[in-house]
KEZAGU-624412 format. One line per 2 residues: their letters; for each residue x, y, z of N, C-alpha, C. Coordinates in pm, whole numbers, plus 50000, padded with zeros to 5 digits. Layout:
% residues N
a = X:Y:Z:X:Y:Z:X:Y:Z  ...
//
This chain:
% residues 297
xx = 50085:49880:50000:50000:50000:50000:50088:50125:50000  50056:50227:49911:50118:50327:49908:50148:50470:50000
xx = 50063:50423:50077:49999:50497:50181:50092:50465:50340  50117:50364:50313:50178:50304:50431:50309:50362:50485
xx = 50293:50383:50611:50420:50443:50685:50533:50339:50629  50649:50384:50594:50753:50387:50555:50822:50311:50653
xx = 50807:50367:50782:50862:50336:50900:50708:50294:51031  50710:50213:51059:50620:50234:51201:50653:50125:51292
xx = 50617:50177:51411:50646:50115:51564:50577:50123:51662  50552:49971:51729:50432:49999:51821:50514:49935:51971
xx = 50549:50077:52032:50592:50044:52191:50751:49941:52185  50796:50042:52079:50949:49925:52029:51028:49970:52131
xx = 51112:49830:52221:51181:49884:52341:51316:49773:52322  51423:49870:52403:51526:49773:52416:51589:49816:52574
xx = 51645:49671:52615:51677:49691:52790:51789:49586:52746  51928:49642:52815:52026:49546:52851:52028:49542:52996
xx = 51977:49426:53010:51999:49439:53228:51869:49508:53218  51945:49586:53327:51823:49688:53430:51804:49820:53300
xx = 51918:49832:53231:51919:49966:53134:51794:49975:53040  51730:50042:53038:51645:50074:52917:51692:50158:52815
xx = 51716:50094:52677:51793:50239:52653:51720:50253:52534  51577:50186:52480:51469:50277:52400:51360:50242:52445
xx = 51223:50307:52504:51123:50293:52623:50986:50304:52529  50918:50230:52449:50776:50181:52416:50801:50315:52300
xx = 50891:50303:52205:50875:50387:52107:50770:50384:51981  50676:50447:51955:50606:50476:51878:50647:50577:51774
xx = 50648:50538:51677:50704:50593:51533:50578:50576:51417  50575:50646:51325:50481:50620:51205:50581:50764:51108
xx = 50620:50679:51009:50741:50812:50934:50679:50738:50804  50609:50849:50780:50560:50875:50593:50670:50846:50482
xx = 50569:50804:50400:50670:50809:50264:50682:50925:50202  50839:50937:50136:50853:51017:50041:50910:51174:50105
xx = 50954:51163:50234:50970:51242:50325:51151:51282:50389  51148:51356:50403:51294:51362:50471:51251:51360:50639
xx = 51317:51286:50738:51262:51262:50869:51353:51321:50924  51398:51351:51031:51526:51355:51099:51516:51281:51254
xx = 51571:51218:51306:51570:51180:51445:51666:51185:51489  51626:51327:51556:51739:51396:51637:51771:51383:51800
xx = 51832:51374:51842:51926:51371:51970:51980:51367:52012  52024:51353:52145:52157:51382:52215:52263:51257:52192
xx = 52397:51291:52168:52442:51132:52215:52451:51046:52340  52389:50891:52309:52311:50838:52402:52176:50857:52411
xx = 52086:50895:52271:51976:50915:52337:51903:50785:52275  51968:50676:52187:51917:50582:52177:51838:50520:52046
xx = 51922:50642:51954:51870:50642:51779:51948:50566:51707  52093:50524:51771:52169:50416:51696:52107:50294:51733
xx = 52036:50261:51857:52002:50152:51843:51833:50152:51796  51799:50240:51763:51649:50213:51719:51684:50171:51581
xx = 51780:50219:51529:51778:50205:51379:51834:50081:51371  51930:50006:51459:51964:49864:51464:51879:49778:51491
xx = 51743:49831:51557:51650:49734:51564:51546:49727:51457  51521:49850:51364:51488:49873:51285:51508:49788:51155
xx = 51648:49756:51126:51717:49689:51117:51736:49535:51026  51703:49482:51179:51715:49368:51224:51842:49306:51258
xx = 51938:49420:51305:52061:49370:51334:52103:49383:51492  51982:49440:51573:51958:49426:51711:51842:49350:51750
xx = 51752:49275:51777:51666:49182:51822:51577:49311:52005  51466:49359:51946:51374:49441:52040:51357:49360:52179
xx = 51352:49415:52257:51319:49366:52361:51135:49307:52419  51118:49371:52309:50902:49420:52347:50907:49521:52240
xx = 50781:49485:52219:50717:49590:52108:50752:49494:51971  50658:49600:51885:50670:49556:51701:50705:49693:51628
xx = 50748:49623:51517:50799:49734:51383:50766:49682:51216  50789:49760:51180:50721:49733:51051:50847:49856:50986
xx = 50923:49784:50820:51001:49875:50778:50920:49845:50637  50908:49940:50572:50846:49906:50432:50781:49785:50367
xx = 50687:49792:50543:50578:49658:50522:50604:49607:50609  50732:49502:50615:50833:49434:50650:50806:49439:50786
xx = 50736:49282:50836:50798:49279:50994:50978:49312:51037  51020:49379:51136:51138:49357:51160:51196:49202:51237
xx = 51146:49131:51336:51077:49119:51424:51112:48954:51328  51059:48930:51162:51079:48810:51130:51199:48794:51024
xx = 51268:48678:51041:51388:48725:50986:51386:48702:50826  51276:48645:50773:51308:48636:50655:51254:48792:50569
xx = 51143:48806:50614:51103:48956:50603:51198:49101:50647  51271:49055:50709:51383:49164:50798:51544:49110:50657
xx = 51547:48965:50594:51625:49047:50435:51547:49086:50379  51420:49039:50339:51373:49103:50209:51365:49278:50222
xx = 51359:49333:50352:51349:49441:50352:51487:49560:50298  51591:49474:50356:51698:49512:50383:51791:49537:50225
xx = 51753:49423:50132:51714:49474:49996:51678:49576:49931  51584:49654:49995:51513:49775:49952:51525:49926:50044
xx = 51678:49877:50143:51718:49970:50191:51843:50004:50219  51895:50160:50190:52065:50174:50172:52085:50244:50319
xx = 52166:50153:50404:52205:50204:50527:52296:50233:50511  52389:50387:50566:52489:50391:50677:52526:50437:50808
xx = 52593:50325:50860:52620:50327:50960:52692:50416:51073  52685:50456:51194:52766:50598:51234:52907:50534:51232
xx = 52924:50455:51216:53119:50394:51283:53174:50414:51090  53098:50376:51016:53144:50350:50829:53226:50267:50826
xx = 53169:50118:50898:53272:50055:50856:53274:50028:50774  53390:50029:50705:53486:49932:50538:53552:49843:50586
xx = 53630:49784:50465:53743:49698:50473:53874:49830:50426  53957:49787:50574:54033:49871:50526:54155:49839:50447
xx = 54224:49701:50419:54278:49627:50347:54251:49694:50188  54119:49728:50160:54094:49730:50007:54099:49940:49977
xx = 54129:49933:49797:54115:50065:49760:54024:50092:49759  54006:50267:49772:53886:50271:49710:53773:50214:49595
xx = 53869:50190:49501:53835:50135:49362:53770:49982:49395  53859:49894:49492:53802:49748:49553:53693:49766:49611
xx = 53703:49874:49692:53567:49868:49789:53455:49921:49662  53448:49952:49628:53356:50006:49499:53285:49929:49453
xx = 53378:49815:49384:53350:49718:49294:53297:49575:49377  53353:49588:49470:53244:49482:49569:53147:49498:49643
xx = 53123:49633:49660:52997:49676:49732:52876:49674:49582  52918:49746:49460:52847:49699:49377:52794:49592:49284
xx = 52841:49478:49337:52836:49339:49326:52696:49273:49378  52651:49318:49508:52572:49276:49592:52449:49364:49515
xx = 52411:49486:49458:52318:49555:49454:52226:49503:49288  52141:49465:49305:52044:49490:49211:52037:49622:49091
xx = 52025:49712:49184:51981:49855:49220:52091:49956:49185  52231:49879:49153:52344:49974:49171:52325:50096:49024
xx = 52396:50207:49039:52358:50276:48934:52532:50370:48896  52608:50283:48811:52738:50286:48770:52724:50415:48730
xx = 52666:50499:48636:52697:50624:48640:52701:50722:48741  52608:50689:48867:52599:50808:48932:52720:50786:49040
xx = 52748:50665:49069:52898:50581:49129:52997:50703:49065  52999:50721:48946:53125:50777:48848:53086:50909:48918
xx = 52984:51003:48905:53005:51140:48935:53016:51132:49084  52967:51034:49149:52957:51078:49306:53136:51121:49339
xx = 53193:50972:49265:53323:50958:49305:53438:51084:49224  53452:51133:49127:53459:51247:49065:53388:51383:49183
xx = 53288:51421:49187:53253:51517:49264:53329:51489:49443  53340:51388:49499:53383:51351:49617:53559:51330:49656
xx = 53633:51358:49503:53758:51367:49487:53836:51255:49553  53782:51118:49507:53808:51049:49602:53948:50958:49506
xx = 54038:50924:49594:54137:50868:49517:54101:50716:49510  54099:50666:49374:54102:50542:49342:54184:50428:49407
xx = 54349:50480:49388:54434:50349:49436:54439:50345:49572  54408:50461:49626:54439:50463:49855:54359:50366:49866
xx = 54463:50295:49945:54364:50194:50063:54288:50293:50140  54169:50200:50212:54079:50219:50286:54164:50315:50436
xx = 54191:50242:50488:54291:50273:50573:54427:50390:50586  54421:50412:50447:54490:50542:50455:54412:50698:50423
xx = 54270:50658:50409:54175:50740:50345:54172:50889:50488  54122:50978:50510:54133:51019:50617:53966:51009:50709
xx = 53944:51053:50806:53795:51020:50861:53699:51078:50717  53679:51185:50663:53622:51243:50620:53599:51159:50477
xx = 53737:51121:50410:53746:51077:50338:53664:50899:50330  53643:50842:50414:53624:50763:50477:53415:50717:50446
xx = 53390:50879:50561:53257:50861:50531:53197:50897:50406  53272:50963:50307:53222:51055:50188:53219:50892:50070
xx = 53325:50799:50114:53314:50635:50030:53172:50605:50085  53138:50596:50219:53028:50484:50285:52939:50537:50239
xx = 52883:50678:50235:52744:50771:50144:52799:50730:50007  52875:50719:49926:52915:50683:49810:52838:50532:49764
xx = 52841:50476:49856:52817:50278:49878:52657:50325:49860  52607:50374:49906:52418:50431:49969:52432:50487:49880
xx = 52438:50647:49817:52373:50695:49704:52391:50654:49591  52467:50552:49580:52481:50491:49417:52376:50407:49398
xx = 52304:50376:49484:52168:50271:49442:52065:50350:49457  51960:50269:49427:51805:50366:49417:51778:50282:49524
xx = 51724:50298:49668:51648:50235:49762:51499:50256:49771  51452:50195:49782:51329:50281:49838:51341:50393:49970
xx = 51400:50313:50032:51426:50401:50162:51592:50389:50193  51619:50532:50250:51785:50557:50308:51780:50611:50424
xx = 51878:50523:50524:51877:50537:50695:52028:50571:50697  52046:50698:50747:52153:50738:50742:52174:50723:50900
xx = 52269:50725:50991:52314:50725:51139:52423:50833:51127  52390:50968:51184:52501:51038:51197:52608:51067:51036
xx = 52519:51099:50919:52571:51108:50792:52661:51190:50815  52673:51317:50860:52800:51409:50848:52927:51405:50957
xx = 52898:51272:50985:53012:51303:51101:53163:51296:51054  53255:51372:51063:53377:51358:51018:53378:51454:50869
xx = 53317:51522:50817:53270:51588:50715:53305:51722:50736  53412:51816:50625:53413:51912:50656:53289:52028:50627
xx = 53281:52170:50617:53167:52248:50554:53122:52216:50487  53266:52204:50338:53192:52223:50218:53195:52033:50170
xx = 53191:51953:50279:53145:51826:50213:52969:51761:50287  52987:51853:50411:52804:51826:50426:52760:51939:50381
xx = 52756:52034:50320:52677:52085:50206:52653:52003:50149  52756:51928:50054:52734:51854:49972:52626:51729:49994
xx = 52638:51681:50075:52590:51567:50145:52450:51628:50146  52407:51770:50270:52240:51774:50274:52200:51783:50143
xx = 52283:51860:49975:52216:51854:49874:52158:51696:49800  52273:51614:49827:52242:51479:49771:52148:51396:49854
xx = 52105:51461:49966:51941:51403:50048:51830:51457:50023  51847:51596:49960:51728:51642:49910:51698:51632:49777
xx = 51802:51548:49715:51763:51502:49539:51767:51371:49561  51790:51288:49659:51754:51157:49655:51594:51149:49695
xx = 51594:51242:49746:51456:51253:49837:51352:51350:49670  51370:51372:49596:51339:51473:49483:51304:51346:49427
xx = 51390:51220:49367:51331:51097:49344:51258:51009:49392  51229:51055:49493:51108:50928:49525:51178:50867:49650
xx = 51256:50885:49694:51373:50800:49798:51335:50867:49917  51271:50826:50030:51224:50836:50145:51340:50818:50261
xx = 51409:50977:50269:51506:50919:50390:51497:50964:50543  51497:50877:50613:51490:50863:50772:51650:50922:50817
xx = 51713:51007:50847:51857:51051:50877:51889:51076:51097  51933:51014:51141:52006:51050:51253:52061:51146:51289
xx = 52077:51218:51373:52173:51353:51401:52168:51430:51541  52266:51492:51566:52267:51553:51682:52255:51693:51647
xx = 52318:51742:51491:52351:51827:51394:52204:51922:51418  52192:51980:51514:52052:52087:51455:52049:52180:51313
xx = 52165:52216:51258:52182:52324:51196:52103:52226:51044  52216:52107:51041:52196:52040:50907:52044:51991:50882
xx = 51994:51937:51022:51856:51889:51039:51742:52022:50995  51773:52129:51074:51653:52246:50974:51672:52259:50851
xx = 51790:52257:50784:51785:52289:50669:51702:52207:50561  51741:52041:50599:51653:51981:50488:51539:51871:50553
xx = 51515:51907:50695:51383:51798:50714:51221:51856:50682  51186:51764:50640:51033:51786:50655:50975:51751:50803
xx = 51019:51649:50854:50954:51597:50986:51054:51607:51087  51039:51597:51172:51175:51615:51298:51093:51514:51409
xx = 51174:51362:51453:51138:51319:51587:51234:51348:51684  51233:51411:51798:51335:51404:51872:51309:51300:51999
xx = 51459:51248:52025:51429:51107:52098:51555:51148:52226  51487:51143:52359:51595:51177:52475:51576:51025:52561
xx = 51658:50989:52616:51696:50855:52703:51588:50759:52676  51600:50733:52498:51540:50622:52495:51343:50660:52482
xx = 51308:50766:52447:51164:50823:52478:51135:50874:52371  51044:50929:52302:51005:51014:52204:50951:51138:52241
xx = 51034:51218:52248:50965:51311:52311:50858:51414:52214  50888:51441:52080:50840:51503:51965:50806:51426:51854
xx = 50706:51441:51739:50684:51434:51645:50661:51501:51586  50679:51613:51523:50616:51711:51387:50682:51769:51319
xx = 50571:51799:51232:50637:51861:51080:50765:51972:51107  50811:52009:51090:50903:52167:51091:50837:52238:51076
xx = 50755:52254:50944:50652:52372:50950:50539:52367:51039  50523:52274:51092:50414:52281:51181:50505:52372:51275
xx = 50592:52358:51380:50715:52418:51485:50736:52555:51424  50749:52587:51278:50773:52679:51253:50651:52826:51261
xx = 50521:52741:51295:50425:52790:51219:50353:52836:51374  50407:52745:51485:50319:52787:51571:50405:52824:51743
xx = 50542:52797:51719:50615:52828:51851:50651:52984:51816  50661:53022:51944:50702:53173:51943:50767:53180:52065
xx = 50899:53256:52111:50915:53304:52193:50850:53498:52234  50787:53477:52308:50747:53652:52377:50820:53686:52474
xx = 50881:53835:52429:50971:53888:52551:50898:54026:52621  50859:54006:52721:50780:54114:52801:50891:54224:52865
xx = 50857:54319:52903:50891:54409:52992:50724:54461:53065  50792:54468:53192:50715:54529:53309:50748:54679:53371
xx = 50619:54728:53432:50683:54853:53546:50700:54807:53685  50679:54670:53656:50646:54615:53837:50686:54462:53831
xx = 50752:54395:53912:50793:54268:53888:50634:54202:53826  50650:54110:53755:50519:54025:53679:50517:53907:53769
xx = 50369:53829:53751:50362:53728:53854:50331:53657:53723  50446:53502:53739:50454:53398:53623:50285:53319:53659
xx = 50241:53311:53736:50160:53249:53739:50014:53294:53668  50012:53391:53617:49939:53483:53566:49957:53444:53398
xx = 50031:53375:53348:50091:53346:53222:50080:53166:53219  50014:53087:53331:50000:52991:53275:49882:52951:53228
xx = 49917:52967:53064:49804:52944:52956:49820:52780:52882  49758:52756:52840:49759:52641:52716:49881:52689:52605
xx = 49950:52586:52587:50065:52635:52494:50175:52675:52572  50215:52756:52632:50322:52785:52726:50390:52721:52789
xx = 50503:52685:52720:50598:52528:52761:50670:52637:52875  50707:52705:52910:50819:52764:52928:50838:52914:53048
xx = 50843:52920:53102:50874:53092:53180:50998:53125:53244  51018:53191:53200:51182:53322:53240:51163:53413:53282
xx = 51124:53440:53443:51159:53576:53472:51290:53655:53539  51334:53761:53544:51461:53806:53575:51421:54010:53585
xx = 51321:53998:53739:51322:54155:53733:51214:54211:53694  51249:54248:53579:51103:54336:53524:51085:54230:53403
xx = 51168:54223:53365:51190:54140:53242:51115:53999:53228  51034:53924:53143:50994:53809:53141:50981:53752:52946
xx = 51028:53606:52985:51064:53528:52862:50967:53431:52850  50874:53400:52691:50829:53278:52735:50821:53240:52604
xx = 50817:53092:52622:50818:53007:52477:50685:52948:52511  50644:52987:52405:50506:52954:52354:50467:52815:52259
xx = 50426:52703:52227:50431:52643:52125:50269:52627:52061  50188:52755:52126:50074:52793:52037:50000:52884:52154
xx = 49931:52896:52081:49818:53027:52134:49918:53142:52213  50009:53170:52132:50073:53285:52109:49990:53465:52158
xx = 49869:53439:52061:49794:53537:52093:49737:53563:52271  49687:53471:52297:49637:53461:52443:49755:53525:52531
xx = 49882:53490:52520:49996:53547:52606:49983:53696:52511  49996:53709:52443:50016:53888:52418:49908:53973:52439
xx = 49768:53857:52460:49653:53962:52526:49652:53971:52641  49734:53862:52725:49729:53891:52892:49880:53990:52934
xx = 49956:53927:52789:50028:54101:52899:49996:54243:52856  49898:54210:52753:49837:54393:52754:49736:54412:52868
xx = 49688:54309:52918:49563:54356:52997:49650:54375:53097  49801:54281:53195:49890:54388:53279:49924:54471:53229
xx = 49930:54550:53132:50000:54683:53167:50159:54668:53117  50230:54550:53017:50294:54552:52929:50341:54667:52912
xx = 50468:54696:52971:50518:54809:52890:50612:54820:52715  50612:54630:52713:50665:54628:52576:50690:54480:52542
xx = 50613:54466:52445:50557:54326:52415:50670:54286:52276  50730:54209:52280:50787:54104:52107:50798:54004:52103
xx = 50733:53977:51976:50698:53820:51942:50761:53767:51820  50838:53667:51836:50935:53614:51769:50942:53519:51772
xx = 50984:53449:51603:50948:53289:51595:51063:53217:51680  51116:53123:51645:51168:53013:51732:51221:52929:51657
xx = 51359:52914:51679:51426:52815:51590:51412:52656:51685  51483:52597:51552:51470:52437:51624:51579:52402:51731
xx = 51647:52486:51712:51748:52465:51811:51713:52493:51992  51616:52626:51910:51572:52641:52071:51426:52553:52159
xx = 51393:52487:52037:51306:52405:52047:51285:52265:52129  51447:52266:52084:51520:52109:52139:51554:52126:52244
xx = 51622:52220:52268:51682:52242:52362:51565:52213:52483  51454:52318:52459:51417:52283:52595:51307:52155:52613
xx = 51275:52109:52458:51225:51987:52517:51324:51892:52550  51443:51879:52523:51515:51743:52646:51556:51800:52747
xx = 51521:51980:52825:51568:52005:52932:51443:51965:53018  51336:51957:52923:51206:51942:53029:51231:51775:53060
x = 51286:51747:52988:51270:51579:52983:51331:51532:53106
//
């Protein structure tokens, strides 16, 4: 069905011991979408995507990857077929050249697509005869996205894509997620990266110790958080400001801060009815978004 989440999860958990380190996660990630699942390190997105997978075994709960029980193992290859992972570590063989690792990673693919192999590797300046091992970090991960964007997947799970990447090579990188994603290629991406994550997600989950704490669009976040910065003639009483929507209060004096994540209006009509000596309302980046939902967490 075409319609069908891409990604979904019902109460997917993993515990080593006493540790919980992903807690009844619920996921549903659309097709045809750029996702991001963002968090802290340690917050438990390398192993969702290993269970995702099927290269970690859930503790409780179910998943479903492009149909695909995770959960059964013959359904967990067939899926795995129709999806280009990389991994946050990139491992290679470091024994082989670039040129080896190339030619045996495109061996395995159905799907492989030799011309775009040629420009990736041309645009990525990557040397043919270096071993793996002499490549540098950067050089390293710019081969493993090389291995992933040379095929058509249905879906691409990136873990931490820019890590080791200078400026001008995750530029490069968010452009080749938003034209894989321009084809039809539905990618789910990892990151701690806020900057890279606004630029090209449509959806943003953020995940703190193993929890979900968020689901939504960007433009939804974009469309309805606001920070309001008040001034007073008289210290303000915060309690007077707890409305619906109002994640948040800062006072310091006369001065008061609040992040709003809707009904925006209601806070700028209650500090005119105090006596506001100076009201601004200003959107809200994702950064500041995050921030305080894993401080509330």
């Amino acid at each position: 069905m075409t319609n069908q989440p891409v990604i979904f999860t019902q109460a997917l958990s993993k515990r080593y011991g006493q540790s919980a380190v992903v807690r009844e996660l619920n996921l549903s990630i659309e097709r045809n979408q750029i996702t991001a699942f963002l968090g802290r390190n340690g917050a438990g997105k390398s192993t969702t995507i290993k269970m995702l997978l099927g290269m970690t075994r859930p503790s409780a709960g179910s998943g479903t990857v492009l149909g695909k029980q995770i959960t059964n193992s013959q359904e967990s290859r067939e899926l795995r077929h129709r999806v280009a992972y990389v991994p946050e570590d990139k491992p290679l063989y470091s024994y082989m050249t670039v040129e080896q690792t190339i030619r045996f990673a495109s061996s395995f693919y159905a799907d492989w697509r030799p011309e775009v192999a040629r420009k990736l590797l041309r645009d990525c300046e990557l040397p043919l005869q270096r071993k793996v091992k002499m490549l540098s970090k950067g050089m390293r991960t710019k081969l493993a996205l090389l291995l992933a964007f040379a095929r058509r997947p249905d879906l691409l799970i990136l873990d931490e894509p820019s890590e080791g990447l200078d400026p001008v090579g995750t530029e490069y990188l968010l452009e080749l997620l938003v034209a894989q994603n321009a084809e039809g290629v539905s990618v789910f991406f990892s990151s701690h990266q806020i900057a890279e994550v606004e630029r090209v997600a449509d959806r943003v989950c953020i995940l703190d110790k193993g929890c979900l704490l968020m689901d939504a669009s960007l433009d939804q976040l974009r469309q309805f958080y606001r920070r309001i910065d008040l001034l007073f003639a008289a210290p303000p009483r915060e309690r007077e400001f707890q409305i619906p929507g109002v994640k948040r209060i800062d006072s310091s004096g006369l001065q008061m801060r609040i992040l709003a994540s809707g009904n925006a209006e209601a806070v700028v009509e209650k500090a005119h009815e105090l006596k506001a000596l100076s009201v601004e309302v200003v959107p809200v980046g994702l950064r500041d978004i995050f921030l305080h939902t894993v401080r509330e967490n």
